[in-house]
MIDOSE-1310 file (N, C-alpha, C; in nm, 2 decimals, decimal comma, always signed):
residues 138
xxxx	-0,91/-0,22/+0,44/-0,93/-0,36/+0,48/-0,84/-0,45/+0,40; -0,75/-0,56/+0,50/-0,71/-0,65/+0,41/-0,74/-0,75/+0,34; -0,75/-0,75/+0,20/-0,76/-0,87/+0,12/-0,62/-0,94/+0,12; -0,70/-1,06/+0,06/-0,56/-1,18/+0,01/-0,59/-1,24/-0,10
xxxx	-0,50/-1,24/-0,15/-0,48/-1,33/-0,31/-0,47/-1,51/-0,29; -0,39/-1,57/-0,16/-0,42/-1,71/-0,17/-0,45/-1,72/-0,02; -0,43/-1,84/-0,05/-0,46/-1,91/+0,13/-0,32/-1,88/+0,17; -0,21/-1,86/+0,13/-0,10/-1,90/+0,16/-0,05/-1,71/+0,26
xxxx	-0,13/-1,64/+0,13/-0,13/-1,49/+0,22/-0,20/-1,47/+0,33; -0,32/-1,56/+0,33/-0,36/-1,53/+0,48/-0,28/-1,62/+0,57; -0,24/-1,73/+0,56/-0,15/-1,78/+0,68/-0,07/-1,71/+0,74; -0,01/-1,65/+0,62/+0,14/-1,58/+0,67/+0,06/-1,43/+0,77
xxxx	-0,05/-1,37/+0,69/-0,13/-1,23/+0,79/-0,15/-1,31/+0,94; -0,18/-1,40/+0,93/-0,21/-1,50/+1,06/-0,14/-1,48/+1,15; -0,04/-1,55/+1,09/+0,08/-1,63/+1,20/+0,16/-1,48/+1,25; +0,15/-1,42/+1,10/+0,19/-1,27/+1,21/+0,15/-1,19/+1,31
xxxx	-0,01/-1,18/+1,29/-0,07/-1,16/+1,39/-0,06/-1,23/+1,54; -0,05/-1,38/+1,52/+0,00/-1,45/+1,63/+0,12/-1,43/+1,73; +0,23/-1,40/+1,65/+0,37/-1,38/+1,65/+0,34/-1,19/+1,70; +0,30/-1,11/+1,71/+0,25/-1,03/+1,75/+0,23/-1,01/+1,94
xxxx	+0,14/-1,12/+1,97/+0,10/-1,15/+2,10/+0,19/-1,25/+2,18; +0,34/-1,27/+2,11/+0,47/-1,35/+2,15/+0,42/-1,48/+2,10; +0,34/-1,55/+2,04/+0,33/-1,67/+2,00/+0,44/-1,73/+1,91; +0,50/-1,85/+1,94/+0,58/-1,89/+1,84/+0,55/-2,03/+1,73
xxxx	+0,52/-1,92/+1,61/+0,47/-1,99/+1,50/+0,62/-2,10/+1,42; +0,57/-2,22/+1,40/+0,66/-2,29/+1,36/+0,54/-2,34/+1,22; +0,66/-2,30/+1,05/+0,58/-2,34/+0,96/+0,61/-2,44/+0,92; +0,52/-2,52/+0,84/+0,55/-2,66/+0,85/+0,56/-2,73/+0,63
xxxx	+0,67/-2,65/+0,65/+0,69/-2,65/+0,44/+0,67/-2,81/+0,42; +0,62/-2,84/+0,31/+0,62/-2,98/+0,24/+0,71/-2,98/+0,16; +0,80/-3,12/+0,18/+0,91/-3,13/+0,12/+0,87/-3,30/+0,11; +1,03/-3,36/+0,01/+1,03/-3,53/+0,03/+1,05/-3,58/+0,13
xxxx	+1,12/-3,55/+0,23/+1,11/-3,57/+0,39/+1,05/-3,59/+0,47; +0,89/-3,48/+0,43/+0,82/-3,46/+0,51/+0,71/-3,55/+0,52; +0,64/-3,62/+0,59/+0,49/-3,66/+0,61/+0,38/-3,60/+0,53; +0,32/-3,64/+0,45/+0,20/-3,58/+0,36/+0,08/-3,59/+0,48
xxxx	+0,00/-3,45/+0,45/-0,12/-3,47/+0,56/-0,07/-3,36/+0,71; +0,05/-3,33/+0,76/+0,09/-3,28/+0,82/-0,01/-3,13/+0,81; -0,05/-3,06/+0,94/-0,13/-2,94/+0,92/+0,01/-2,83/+0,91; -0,04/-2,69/+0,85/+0,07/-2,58/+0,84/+0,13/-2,54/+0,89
xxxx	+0,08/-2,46/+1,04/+0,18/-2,45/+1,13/+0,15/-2,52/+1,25; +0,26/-2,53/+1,33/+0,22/-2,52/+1,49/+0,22/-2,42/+1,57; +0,19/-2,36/+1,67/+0,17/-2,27/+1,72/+0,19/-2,27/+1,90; +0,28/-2,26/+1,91/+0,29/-2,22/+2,09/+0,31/-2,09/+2,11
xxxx	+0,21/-2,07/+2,25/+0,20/-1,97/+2,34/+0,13/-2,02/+2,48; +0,17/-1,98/+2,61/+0,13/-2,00/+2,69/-0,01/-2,02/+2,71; -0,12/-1,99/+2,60/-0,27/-1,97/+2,64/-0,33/-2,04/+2,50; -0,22/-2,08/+2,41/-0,30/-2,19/+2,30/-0,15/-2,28/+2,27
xxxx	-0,20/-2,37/+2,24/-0,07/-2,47/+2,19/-0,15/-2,59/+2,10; -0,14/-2,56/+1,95/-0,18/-2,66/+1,91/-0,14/-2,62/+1,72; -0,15/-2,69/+1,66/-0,16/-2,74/+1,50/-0,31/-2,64/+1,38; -0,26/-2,57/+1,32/-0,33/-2,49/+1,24/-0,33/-2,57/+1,08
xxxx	-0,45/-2,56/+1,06/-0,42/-2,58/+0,89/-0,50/-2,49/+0,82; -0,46/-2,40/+0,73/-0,55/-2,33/+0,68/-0,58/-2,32/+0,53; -0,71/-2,26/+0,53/-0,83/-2,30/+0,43/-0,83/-2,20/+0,35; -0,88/-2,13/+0,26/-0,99/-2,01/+0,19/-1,05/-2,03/+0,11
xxxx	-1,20/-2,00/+0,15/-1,32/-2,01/+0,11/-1,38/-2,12/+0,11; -1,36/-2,22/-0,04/-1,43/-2,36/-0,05/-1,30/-2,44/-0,01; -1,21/-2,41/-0,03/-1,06/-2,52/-0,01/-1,13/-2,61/+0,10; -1,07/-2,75/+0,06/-1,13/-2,85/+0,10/-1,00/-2,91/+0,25
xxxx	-1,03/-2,97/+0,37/-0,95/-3,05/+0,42/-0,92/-3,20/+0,34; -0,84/-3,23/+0,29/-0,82/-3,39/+0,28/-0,82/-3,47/+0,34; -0,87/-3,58/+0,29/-0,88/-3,76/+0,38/-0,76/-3,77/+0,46; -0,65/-3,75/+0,36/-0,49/-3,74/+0,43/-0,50/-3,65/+0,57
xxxx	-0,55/-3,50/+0,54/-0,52/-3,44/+0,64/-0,61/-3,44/+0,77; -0,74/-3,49/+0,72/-0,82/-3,53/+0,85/-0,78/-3,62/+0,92; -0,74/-3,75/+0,86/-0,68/-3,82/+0,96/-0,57/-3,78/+1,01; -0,49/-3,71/+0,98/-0,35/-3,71/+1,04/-0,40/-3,61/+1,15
xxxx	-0,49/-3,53/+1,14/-0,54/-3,39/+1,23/-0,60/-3,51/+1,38; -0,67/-3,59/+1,33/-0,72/-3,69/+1,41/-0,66/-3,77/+1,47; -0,54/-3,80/+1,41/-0,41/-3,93/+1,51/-0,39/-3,81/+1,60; -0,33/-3,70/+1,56/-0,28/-3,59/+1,67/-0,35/-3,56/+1,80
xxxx	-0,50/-3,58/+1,76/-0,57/-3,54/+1,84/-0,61/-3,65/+1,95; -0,61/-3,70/+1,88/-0,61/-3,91/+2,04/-0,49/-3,89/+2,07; -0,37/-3,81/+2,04/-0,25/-3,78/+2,10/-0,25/-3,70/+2,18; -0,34/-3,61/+2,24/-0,34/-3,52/+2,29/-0,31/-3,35/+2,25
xxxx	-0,26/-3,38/+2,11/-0,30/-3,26/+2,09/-0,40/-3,14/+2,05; -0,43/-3,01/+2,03/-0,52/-2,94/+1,95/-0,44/-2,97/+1,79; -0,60/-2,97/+1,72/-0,58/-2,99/+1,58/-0,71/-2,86/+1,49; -0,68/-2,75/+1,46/-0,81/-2,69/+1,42/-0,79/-2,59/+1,29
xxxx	-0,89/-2,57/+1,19/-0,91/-2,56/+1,05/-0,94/-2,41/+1,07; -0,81/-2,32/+0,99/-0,87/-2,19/+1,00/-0,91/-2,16/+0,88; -1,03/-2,12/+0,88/-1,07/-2,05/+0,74/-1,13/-1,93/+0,66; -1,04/-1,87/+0,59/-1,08/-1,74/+0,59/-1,17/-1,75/+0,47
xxxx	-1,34/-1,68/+0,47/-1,39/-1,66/+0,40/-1,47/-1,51/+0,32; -1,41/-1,54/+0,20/-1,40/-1,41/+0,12/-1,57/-1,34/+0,09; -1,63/-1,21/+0,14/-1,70/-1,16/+0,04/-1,76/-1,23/-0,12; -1,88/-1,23/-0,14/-1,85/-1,21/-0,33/-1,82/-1,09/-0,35
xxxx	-1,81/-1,08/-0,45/-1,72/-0,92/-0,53/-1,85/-0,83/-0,51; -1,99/-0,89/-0,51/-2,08/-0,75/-0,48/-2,11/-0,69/-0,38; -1,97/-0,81/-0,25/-2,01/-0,73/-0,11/-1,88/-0,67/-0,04; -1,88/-0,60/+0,06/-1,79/-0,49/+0,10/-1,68/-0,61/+0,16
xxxx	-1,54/-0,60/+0,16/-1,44/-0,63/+0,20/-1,44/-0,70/+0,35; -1,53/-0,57/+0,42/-1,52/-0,62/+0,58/-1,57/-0,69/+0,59; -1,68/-0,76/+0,55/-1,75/-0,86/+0,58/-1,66/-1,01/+0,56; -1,54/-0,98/+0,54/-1,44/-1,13/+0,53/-1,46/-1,22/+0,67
xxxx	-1,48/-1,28/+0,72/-1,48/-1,34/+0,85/-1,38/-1,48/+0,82; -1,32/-1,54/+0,93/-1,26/-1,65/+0,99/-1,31/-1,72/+1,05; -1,30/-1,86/+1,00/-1,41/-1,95/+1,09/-1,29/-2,07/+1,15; -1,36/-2,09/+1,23/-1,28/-2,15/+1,28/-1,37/-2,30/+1,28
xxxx	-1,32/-2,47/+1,25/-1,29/-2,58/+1,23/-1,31/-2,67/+1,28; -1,37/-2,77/+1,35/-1,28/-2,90/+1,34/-1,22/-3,02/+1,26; -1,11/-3,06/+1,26/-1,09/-3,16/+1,11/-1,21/-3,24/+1,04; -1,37/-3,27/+1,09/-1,42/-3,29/+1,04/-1,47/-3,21/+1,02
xxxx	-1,46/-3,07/+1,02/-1,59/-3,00/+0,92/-1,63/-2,91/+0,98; -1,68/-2,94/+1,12/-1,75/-2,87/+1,22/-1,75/-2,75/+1,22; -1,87/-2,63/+1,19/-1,81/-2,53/+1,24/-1,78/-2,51/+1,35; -1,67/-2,40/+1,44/-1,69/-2,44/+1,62/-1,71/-2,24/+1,62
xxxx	-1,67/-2,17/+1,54/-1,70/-2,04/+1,53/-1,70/-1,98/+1,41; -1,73/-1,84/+1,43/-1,71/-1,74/+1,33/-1,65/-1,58/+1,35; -1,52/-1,53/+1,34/-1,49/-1,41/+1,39/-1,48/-1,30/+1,22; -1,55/-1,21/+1,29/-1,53/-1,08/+1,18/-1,39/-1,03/+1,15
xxxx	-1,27/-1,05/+1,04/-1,19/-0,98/+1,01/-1,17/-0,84/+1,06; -1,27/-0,78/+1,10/-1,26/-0,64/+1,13/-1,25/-0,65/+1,25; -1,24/-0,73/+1,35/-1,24/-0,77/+1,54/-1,37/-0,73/+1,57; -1,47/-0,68/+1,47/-1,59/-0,64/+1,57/-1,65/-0,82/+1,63
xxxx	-1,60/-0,89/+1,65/-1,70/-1,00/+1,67/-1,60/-1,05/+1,83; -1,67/-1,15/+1,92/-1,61/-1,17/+2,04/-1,60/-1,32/+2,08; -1,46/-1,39/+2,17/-1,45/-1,51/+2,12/-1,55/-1,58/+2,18; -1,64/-1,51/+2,25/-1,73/-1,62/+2,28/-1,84/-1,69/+2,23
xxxx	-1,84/-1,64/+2,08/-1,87/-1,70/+1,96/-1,84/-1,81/+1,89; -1,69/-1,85/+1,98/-1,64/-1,95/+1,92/-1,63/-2,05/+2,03; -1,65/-2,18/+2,01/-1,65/-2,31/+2,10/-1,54/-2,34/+2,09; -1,50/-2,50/+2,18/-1,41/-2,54/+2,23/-1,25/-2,50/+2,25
xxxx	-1,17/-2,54/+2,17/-1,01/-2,49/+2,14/-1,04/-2,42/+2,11; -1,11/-2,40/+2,03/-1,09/-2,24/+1,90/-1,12/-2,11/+2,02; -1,19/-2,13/+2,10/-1,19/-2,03/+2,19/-1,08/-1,92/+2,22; -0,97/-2,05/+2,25/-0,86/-1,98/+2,31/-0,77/-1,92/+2,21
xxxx	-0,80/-2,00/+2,07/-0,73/-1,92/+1,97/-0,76/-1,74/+1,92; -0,89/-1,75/+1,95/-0,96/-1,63/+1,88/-0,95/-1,54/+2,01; -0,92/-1,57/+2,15/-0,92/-1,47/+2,24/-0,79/-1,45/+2,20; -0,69/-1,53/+2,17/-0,54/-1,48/+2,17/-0,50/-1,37/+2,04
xxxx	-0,60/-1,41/+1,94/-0,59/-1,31/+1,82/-0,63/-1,16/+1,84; -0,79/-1,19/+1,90/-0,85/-1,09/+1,96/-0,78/-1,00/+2,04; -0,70/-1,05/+2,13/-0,62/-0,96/+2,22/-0,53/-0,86/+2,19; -0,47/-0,87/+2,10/-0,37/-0,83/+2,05/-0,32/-0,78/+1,88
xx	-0,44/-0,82/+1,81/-0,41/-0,86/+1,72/-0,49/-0,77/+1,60; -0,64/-0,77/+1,64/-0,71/-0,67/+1,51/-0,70/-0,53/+1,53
């Protein structure tokens, strides 16, 4: 089973899994150029198209990033919070699950790292994210 050392390892396990089912992940590095609040990546594929920010465990969304997740979203875009949450150390690995977000908070699902779980556990947008991972991906 895979573990991860930061948030930043599971993005990249992510986006490869995405990139897997032909999705094209576009990462979104912070620099002085860039807009503060901007989510990590974007993500196009014919069957999800929207803005990822990702979490692990307690990592918090910020004020910056909620709103900016929020202008995008009266834009018409998807905006949604992945987060991978770790076992404690007295429990088995597989039990790491992904939850999936909305910029305020919401949970909208919960998928088992191991794929035993199914996306119709997960509401709204995140639906279509977790069937596209699901498909191809655990």
């Amino acid at each position: 089973m895979k573990t991860f050392k930061s948030e930043s390892d599971f993005a990249r396990w992510f986006c490869k899994r995405l990139e897997a089912v032909n999705a094209f992940v576009i990462p979104v590095v912070g620099s002085r150029m860039q807009k503060n609040g901007v989510p990590d990546r974007y993500v196009c594929h014919r069957d999800f198209r929207g803005w990822l920010e990702f979490k692990k465990d307690k990592g918090k969304v910020t004020d910056l990033q909620r709103i900016t997740m929020l202008r995008l979203i009266d834009r018409g875009d998807t905006c949604l919070v992945v987060r991978l949450r770790s076992p404690g150390a007295s429990r088995p690995a597989q039990e790491q699950q992904i939850e999936i977000e909305s910029p305020d908070g919401e949970l909208l699902g919960r998928v088992k790292l191991n794929g035993s779980s199914s996306p119709d556990a997960v509401r709204g947008r995140g639906r279509e994210l977790v069937t596209l991972l699901l498909g191809g991906c655990f």
